[in-house]
Backbone bond lengths (Angstrom), bond angles and torsions (degrees), N, CA, C in turn:
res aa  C-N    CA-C-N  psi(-1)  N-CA   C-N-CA  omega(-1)  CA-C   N-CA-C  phi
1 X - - - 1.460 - - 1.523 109.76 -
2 X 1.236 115.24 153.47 1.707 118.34 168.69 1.146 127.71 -63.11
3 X 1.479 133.51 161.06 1.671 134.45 -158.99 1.814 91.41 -70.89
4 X 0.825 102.91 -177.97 1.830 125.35 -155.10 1.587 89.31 -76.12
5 X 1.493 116.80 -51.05 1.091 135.39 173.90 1.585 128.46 -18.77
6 X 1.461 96.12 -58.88 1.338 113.48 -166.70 1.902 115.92 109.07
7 X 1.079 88.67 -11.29 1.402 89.33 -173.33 1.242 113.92 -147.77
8 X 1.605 82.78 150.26 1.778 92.16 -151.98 1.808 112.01 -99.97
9 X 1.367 122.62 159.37 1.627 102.66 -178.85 0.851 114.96 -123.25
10 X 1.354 113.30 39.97 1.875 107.45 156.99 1.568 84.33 -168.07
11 X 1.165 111.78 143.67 1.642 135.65 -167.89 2.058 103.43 -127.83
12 X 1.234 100.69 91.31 1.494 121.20 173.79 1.548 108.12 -69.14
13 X 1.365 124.44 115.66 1.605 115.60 168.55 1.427 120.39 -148.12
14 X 1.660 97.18 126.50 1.745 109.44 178.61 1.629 107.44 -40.66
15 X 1.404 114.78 165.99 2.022 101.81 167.10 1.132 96.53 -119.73
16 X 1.422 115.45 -65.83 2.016 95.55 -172.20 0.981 121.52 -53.79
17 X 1.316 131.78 145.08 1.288 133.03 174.73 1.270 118.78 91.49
18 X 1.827 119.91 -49.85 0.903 135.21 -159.53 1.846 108.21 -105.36
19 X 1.259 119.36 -54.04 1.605 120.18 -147.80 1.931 92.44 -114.71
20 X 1.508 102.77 -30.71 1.563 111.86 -173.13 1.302 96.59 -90.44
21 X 1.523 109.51 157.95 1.257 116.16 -179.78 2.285 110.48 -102.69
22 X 1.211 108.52 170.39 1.803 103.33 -167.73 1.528 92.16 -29.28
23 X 1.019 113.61 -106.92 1.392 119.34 -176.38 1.891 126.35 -11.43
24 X 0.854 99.53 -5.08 1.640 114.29 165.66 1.684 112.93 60.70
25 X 1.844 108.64 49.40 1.311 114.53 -159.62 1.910 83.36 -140.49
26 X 1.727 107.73 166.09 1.666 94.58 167.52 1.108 89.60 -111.58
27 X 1.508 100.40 157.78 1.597 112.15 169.55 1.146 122.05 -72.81
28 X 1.067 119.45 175.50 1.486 124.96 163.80 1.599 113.34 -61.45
29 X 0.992 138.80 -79.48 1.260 158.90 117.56 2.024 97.15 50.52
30 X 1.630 102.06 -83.65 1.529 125.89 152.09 1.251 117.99 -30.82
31 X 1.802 105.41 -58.15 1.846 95.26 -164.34 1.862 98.19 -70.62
32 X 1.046 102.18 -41.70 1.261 109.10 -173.90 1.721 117.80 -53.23
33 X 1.134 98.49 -58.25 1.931 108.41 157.41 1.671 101.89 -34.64
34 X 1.303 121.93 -86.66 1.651 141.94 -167.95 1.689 93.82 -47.88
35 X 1.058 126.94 -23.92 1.624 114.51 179.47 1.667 100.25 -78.00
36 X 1.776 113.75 -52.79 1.463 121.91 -166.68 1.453 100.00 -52.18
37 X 1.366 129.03 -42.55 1.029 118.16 -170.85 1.127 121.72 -75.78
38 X 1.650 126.13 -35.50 1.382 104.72 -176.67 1.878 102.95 -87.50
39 X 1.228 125.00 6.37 1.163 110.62 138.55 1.150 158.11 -61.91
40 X 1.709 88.73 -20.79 1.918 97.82 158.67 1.522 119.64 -90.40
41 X 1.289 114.46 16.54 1.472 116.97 176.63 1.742 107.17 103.32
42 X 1.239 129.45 20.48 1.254 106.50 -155.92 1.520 91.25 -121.57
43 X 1.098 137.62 159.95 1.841 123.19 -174.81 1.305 100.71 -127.38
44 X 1.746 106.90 148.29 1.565 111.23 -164.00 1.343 86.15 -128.80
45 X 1.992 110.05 129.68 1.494 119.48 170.97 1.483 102.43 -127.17
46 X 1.566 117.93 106.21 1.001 106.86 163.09 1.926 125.75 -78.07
47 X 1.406 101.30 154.06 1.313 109.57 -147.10 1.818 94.92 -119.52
48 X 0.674 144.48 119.52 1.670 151.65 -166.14 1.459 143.00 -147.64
49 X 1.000 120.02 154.82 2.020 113.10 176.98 1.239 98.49 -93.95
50 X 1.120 131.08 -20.54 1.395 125.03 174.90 1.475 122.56 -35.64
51 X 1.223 122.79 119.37 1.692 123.37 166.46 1.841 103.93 -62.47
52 X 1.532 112.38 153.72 1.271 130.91 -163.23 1.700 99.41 -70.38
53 X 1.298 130.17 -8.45 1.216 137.17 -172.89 1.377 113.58 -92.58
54 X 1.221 111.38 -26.25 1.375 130.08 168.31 2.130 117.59 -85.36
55 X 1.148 92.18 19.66 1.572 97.00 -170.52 1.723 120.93 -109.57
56 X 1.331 115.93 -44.89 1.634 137.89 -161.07 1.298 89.19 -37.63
57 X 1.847 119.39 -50.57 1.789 95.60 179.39 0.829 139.92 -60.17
58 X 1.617 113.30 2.96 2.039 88.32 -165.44 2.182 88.38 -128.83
59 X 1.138 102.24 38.13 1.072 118.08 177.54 1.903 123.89 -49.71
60 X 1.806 77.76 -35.41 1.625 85.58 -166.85 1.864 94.95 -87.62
61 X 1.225 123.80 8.24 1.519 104.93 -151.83 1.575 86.74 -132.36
62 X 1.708 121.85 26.58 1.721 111.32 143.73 1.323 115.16 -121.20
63 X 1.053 126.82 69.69 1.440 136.25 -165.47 1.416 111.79 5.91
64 X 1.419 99.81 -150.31 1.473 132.22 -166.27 1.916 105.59 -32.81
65 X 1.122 100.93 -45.32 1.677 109.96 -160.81 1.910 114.28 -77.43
66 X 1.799 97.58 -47.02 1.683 103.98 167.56 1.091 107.73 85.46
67 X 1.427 137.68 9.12 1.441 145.83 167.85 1.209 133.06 -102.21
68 X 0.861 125.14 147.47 1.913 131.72 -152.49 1.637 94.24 -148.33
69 X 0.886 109.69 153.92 1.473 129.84 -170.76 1.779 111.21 -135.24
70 X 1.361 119.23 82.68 1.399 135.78 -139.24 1.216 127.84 -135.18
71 X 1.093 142.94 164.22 1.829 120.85 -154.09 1.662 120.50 59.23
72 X 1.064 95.55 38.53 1.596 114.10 -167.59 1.695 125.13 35.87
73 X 1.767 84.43 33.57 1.498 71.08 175.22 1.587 82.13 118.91
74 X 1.339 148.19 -69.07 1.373 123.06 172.16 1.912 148.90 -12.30
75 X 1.948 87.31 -26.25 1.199 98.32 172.73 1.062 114.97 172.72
76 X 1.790 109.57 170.22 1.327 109.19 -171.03 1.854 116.39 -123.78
77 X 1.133 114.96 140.72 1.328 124.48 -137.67 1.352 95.12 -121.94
78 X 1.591 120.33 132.21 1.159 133.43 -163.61 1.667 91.11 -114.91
79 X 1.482 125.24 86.53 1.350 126.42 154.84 1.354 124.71 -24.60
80 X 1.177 123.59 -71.05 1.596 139.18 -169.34 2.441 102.14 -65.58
81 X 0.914 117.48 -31.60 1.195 105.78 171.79 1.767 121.14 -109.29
82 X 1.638 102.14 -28.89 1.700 102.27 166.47 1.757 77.23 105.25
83 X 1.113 135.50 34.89 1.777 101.26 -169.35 1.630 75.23 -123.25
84 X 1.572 128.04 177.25 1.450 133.06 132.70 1.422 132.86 -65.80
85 X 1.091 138.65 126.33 1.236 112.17 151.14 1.554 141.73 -109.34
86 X 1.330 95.84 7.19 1.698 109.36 161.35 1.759 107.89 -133.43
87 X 1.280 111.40 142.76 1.357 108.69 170.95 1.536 96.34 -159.75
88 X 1.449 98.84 135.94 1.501 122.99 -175.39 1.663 113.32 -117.35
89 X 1.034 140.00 106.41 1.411 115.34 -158.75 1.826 94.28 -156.45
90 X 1.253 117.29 -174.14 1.766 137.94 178.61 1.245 95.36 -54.20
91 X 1.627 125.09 141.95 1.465 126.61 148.50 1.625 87.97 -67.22
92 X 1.310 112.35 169.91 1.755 128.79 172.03 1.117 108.00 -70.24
93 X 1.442 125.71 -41.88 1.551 98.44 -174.15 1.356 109.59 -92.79
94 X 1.178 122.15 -41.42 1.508 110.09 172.57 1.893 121.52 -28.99
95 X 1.434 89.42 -51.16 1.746 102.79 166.77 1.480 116.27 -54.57
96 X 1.299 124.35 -19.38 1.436 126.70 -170.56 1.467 92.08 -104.30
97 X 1.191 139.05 -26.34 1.410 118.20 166.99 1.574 123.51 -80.06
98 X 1.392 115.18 -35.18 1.108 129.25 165.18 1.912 116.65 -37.78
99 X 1.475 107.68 -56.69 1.029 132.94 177.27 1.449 108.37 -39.61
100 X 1.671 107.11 -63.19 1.494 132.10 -161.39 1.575 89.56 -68.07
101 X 1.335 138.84 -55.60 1.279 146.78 -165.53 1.551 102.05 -62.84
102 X 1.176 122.03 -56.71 1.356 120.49 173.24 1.702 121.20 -60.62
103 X 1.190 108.46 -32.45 1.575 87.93 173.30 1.683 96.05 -89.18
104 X 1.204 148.23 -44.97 1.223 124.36 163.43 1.506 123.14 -16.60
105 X 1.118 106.07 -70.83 1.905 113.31 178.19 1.551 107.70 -40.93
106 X 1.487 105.91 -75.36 1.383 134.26 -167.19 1.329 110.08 -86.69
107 X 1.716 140.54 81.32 1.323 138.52 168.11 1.156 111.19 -61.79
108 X 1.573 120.16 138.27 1.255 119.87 -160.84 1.501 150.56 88.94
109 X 1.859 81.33 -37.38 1.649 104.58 -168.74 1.793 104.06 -64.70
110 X 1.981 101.40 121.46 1.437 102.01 169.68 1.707 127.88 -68.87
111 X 1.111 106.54 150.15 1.750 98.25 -167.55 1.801 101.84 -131.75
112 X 1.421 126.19 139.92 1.191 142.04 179.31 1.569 119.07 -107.27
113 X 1.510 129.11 128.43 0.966 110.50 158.28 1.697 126.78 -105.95
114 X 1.178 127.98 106.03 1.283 125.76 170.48 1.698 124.44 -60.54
115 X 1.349 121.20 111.24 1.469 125.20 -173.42 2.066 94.86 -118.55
116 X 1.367 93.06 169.78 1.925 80.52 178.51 1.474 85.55 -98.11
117 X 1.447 144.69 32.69 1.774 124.37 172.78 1.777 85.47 -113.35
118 X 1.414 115.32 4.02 1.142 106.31 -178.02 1.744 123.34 124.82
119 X 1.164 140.05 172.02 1.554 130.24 -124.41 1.923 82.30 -127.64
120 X 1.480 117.26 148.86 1.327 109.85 149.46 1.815 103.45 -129.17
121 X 1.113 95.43 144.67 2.110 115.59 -176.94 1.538 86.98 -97.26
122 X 1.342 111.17 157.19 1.488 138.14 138.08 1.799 103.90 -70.48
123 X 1.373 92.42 143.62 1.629 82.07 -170.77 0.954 109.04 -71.58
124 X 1.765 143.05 -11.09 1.506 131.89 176.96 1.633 119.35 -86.16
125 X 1.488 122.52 13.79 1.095 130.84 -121.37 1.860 68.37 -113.38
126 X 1.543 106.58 139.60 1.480 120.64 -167.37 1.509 114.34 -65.10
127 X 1.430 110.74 110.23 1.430 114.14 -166.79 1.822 119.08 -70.60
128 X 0.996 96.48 64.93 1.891 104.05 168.16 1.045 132.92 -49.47
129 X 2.021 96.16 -24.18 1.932 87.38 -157.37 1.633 78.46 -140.46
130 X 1.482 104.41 168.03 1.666 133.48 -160.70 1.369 105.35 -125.86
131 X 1.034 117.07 -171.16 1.627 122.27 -170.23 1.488 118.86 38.38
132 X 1.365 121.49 36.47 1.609 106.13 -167.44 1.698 82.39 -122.46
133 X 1.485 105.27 144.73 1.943 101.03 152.61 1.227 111.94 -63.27
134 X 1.591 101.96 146.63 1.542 124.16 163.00 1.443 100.01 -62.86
135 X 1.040 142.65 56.61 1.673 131.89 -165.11 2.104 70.90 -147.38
136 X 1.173 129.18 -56.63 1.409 113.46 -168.44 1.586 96.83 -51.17
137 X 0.956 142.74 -27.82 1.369 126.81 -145.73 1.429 119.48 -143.45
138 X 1.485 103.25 45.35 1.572 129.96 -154.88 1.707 83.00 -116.55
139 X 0.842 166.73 -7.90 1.507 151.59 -139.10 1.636 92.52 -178.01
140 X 1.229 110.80 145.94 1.799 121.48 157.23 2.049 97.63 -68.84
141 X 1.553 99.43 124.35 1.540 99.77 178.69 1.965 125.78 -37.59
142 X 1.351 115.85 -40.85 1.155 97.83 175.18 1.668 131.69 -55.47
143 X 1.253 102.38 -27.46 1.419 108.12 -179.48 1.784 103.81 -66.97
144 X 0.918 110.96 17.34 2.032 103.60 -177.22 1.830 93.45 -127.55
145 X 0.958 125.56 0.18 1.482 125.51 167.62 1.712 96.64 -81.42
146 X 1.622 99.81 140.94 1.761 99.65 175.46 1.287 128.30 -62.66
147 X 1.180 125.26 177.57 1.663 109.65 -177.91 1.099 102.97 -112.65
148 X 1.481 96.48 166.83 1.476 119.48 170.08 1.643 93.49 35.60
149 X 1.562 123.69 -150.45 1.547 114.10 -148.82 1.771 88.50 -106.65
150 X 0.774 118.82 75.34 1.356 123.38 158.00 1.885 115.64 -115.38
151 X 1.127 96.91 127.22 1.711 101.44 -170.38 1.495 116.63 -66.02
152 X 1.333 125.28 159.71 1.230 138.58 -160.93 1.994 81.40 -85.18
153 X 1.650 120.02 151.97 1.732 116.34 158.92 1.695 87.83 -73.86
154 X 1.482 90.57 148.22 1.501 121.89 159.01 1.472 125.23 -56.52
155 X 1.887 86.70 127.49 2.107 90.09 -163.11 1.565 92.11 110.57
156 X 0.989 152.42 -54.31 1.720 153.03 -89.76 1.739 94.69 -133.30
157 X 1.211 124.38 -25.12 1.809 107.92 177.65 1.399 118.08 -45.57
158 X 1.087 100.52 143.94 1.700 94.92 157.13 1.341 135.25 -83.96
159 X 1.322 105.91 127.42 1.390 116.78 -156.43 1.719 92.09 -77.09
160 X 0.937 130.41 -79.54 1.662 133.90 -173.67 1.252 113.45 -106.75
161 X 1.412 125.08 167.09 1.506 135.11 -159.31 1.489 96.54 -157.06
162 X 1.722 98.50 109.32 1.498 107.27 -164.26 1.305 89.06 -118.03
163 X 2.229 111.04 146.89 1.228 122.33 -130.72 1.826 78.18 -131.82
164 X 1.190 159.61 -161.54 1.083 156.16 148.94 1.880 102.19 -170.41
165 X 0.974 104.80 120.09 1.702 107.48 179.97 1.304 112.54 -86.52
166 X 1.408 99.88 132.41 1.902 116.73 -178.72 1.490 101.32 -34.82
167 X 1.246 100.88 113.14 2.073 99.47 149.99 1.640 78.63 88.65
168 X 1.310 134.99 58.54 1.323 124.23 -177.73 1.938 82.91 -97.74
169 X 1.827 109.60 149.17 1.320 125.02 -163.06 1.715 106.61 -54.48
170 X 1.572 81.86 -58.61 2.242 91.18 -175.54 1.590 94.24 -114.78
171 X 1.519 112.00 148.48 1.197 120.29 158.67 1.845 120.64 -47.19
172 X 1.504 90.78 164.92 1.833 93.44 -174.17 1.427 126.25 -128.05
173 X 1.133 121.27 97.40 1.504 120.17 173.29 1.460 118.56 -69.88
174 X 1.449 125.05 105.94 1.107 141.16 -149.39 1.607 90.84 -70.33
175 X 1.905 124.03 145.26 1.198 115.16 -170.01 1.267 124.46 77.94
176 X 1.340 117.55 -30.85 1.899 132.60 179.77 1.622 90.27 -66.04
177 X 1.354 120.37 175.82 1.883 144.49 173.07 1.525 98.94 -149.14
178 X 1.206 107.12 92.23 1.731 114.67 -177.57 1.806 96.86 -95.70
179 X 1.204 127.55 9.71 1.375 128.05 166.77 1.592 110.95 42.24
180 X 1.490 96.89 61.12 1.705 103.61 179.60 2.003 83.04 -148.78
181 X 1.394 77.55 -174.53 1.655 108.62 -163.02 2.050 112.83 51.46
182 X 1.423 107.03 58.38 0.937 97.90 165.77 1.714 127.86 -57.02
183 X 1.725 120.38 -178.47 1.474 109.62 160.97 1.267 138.91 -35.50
184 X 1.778 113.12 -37.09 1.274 151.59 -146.98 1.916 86.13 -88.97
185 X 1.317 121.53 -47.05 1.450 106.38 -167.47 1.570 107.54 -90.12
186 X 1.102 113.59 145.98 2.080 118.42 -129.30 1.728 87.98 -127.75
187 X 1.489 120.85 10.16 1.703 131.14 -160.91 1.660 77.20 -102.23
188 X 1.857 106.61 -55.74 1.902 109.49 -145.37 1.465 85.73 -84.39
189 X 1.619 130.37 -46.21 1.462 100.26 -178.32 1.420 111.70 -58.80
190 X 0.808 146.17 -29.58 1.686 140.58 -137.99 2.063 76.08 -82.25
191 X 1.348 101.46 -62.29 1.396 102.92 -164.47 1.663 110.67 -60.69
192 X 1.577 127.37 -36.74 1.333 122.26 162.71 1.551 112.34 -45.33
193 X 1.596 131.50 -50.55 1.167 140.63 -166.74 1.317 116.08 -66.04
194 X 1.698 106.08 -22.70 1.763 128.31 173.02 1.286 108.43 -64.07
195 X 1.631 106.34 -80.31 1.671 120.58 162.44 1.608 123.45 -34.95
196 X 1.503 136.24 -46.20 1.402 125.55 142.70 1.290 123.39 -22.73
197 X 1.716 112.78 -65.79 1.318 114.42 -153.80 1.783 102.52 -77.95
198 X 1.641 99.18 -13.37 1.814 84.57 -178.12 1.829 119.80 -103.79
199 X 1.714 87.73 -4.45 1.743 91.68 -179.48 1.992 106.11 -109.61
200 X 1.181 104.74 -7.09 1.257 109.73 168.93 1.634 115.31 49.10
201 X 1.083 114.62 -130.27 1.661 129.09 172.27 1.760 106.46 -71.46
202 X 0.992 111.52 1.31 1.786 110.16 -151.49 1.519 109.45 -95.92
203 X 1.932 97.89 -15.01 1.608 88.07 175.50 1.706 89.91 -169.77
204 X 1.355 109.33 151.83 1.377 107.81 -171.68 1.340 125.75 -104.81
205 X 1.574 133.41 110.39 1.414 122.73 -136.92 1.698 91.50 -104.39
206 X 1.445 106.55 131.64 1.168 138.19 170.70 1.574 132.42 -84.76
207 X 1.278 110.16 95.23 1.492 88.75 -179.68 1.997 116.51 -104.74
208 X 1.433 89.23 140.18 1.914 81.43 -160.10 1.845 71.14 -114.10
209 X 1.176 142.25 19.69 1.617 115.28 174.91 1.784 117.60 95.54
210 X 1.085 112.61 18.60 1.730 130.09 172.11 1.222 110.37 -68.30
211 X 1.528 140.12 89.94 1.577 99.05 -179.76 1.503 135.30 -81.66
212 X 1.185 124.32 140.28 1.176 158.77 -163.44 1.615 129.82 59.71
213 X 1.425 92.11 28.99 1.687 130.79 179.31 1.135 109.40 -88.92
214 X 1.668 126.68 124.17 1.476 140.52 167.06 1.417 96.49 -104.47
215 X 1.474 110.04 115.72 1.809 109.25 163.68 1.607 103.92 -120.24
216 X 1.286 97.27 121.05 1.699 124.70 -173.78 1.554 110.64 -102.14
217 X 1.150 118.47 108.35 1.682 141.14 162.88 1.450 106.75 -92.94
218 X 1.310 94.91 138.77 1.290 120.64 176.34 1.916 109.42 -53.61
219 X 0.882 106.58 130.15 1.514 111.71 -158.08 1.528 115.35 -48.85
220 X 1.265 130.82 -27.66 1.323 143.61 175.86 1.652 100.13 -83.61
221 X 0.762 111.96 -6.66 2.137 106.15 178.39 1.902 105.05 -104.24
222 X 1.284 72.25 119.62 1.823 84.19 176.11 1.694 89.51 -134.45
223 X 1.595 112.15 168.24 1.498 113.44 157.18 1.704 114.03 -77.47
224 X 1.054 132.84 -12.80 1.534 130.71 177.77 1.580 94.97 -80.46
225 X 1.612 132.31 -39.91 1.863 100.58 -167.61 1.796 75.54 -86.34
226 X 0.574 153.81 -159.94 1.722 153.40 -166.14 1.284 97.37 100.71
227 X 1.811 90.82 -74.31 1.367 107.48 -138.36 1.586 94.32 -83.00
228 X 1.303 127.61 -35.89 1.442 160.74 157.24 2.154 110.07 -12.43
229 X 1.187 72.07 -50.23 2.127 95.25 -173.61 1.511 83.09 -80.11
230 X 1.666 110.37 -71.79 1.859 103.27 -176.22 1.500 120.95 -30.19
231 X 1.043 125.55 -67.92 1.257 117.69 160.37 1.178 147.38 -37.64
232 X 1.355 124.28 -46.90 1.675 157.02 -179.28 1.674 82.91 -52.78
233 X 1.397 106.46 -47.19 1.716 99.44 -155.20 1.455 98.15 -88.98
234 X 1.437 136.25 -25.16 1.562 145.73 171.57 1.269 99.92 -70.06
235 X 1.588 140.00 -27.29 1.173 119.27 -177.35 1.715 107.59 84.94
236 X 1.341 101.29 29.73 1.940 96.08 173.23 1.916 98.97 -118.98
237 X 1.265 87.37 149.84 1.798 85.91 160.41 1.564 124.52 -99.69
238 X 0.994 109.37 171.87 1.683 106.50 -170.03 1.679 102.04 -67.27
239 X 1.613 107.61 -31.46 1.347 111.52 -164.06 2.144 94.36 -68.93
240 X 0.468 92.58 -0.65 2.176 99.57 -177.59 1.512 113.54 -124.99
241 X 1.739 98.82 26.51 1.832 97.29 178.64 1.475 102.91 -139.85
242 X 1.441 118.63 126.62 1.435 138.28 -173.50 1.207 98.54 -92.79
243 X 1.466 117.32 125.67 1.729 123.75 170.61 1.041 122.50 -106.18
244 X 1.162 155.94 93.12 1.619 149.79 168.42 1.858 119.11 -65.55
245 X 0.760 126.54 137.38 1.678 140.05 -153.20 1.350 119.79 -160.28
246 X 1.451 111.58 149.19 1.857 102.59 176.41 1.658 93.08 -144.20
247 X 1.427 117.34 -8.82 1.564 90.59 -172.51 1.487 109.07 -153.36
248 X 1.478 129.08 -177.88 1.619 97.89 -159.19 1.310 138.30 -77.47
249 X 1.510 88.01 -12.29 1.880 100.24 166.84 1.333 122.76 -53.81
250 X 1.297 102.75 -0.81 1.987 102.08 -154.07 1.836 85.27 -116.98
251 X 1.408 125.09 0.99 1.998 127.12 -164.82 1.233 68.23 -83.41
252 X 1.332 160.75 -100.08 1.434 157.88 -127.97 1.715 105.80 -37.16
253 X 1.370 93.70 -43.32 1.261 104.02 -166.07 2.107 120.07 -92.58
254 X 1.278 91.98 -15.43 1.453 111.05 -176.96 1.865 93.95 -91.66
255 X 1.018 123.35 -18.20 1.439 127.74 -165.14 1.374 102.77 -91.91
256 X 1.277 118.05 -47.89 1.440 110.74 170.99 1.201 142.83 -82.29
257 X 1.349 107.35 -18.94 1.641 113.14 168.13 1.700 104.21 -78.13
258 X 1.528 82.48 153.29 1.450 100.80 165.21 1.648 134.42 -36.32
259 X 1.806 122.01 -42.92 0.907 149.84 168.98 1.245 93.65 -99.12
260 X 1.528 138.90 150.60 1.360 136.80 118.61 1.706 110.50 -112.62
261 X 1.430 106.66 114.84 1.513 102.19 179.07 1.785 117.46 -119.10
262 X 1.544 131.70 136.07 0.985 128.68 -173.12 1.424 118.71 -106.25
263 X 0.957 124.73 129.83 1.673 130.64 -179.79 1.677 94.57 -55.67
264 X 1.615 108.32 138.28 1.475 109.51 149.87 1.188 148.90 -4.99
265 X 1.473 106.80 -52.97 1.115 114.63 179.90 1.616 130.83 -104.75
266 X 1.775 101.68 6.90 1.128 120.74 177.05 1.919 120.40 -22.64
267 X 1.014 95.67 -174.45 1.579 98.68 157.50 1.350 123.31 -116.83
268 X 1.407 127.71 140.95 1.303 134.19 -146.97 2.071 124.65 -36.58
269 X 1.789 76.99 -35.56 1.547 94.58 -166.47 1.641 111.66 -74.78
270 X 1.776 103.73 -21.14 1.369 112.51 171.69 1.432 119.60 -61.03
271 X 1.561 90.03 -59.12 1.678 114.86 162.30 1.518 123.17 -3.70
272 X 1.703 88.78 -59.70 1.636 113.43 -137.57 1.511 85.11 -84.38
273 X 1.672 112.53 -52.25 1.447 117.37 -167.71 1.556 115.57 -69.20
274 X 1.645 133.37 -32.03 1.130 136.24 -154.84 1.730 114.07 -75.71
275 X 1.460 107.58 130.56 1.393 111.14 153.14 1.393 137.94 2.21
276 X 1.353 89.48 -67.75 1.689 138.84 171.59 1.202 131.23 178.63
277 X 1.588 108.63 155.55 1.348 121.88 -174.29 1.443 115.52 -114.69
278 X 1.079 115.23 134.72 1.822 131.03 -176.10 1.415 98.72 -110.48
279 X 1.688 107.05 173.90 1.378 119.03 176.75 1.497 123.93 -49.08
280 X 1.802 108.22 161.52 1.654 131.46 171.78 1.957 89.97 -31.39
281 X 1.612 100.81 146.33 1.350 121.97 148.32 2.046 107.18 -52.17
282 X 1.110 91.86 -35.08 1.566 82.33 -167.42 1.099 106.49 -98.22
283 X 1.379 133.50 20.31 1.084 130.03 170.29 1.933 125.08 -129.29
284 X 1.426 87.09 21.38 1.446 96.08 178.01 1.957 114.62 82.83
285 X 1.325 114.59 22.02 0.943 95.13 -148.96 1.959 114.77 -91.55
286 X 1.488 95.53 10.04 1.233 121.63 -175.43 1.871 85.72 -76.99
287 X 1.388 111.72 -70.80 1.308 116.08 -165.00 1.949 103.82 -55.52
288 X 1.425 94.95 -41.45 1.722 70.43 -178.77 1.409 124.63 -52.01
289 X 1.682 116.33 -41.50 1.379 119.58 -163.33 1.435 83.29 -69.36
290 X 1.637 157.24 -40.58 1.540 132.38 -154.09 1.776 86.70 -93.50
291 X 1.306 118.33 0.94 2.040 85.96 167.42 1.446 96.92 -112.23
292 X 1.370 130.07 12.89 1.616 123.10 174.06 2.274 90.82 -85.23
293 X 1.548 109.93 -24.23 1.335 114.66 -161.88 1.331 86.03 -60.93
294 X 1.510 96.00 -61.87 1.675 104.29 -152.00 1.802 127.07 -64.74
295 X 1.242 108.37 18.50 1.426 125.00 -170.15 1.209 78.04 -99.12
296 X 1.668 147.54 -60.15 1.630 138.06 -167.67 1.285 99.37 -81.95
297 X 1.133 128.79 6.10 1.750 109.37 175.24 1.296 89.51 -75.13
């Protein structure tokens, strides 16, 4: 539950879906909200699947501190210099069996590795996104893990291990929330239920809303211990931290804070579990509930 107060001092929030608006930008409206607040003392960490490459814009809109906590929880991202300073990710070989197991299961199936120095594709792997060298996607990804026992450089694990099923409907920008493959489509469970049965205990599959995208974290990475350590070291308790969320990667994270609240348009299971629910992603509805806050600050 929240401090006695009513108010909480640090405000955790998903972006796709949840904090960004359709177009995957903040409004004015938002930035302007997210400034009032940490002007009344209260600190805003957004929390995300997003890889660190996908971040430099919204730089100006986490105040004072410039850190994001990103890769769902793989790591934590120092805005203002571009460096990491936490990363939790696969030992290499574990990742090399994982790998081997998944194309066993899944023939065909393209696979991604997300690192924060940057992403490697299988070269068949569904081209969503632009500006990248043809150098990510020159090799099937296992061959870019080191060999035999030579260590990964420092910074360099892979944070997530993104799964994409043959003949998937729309292409996939790894980190993107294209708000498809609900429960209801019987293609992505069949293929989630595949990926379970072949990665087992070995890695923990995340769904942030990709469609027909499996993104697999190393089994100890959720966004709640993420966000969990962030705090521990700020000196807040969970019972004094507001979470905003839209999809099930983010229940880890709605479960442990004090508040867990879901945007409108969440997905059912958010729905079902949350505190409470405030307005559409596209309608600001993150920012309304922090200027309904800031009238009791």
């Amino acid at each position: 539950m929240t401090s006695s107060t009513g108010r909480p001092q640090l405000v955790a929030t998903d972006l796709d879906g949840t904090l960004l608006g359709a177009d995957g930008t903040v409004s004015a409206r938002t930035r302007a909200t997210l400034q009032a607040v940490e002007a009344a003392g209260i600190e805003i960490v957004f929390v995300t699947a997003r890889p660190p490459r996908w971040l430099p814009g919204l730089a100006h809109c986490v105040g004072g501190h410039g850190r994001v906590v990103c890769l769902g929880g793989a790591a934590v991202w120092d805005l203002a210099t571009g460096t990491a300073l936490e990363v939790d990710g696969f030992a290499d070989q574990d990742l090399r069996d994982l790998v081997a197991d998944l194309r066993s299961a899944v023939p065909d199936v393209a696979l991604a590795f997300e690192r924060t120095d940057g992403p490697v594709f299988d070269p068949w792997f569904p081209r969503g996104e632009t500006g990248l060298p043809t150098s990510v996607r020159a090799v099937p990804v296992e061959e870019t893990l080191p060999d035999g026992g030579t260590p990964a450089p420092p910074g360099s694990p892979v944070g997530k291990l993104l799964a994409v099923r043959p003949q998937a409907a729309a292409s996939v920008r790894p980190g993107d929330v294209q708000h498809g493959g609900t429960p209801g489509d019987a293609a992505q469970e069949e293929f989630f239920a595949t990926v379970r049965a072949a990665v087992g205990h070995r890695a923990h599959l995340a769904f942030s809303g990709a469609a027909g995208m499996a993104e697999l974290l190393a089994p100890h990475v959720t966004k709640d211990a993420a966000l969990a350590r962030w705090c521990d070291r700020r000196g807040v308790a969970a019972s004094d931290v507001w979470a905003f969320g839209d999809m099930p990667n983010d229940l880890p994270m709605l479960r442990w804070a004090g508040r867990g609240i879901a945007v409108a348009n969440a997905h059912p299971d958010v729905l079902a579990a949350a505190d409470a629910v405030v307005g559409h992603h596209a309608d600001d509805g993150v920012a309304a509930a922090l200027e309904e806050l800031l009238t009791r600050v």
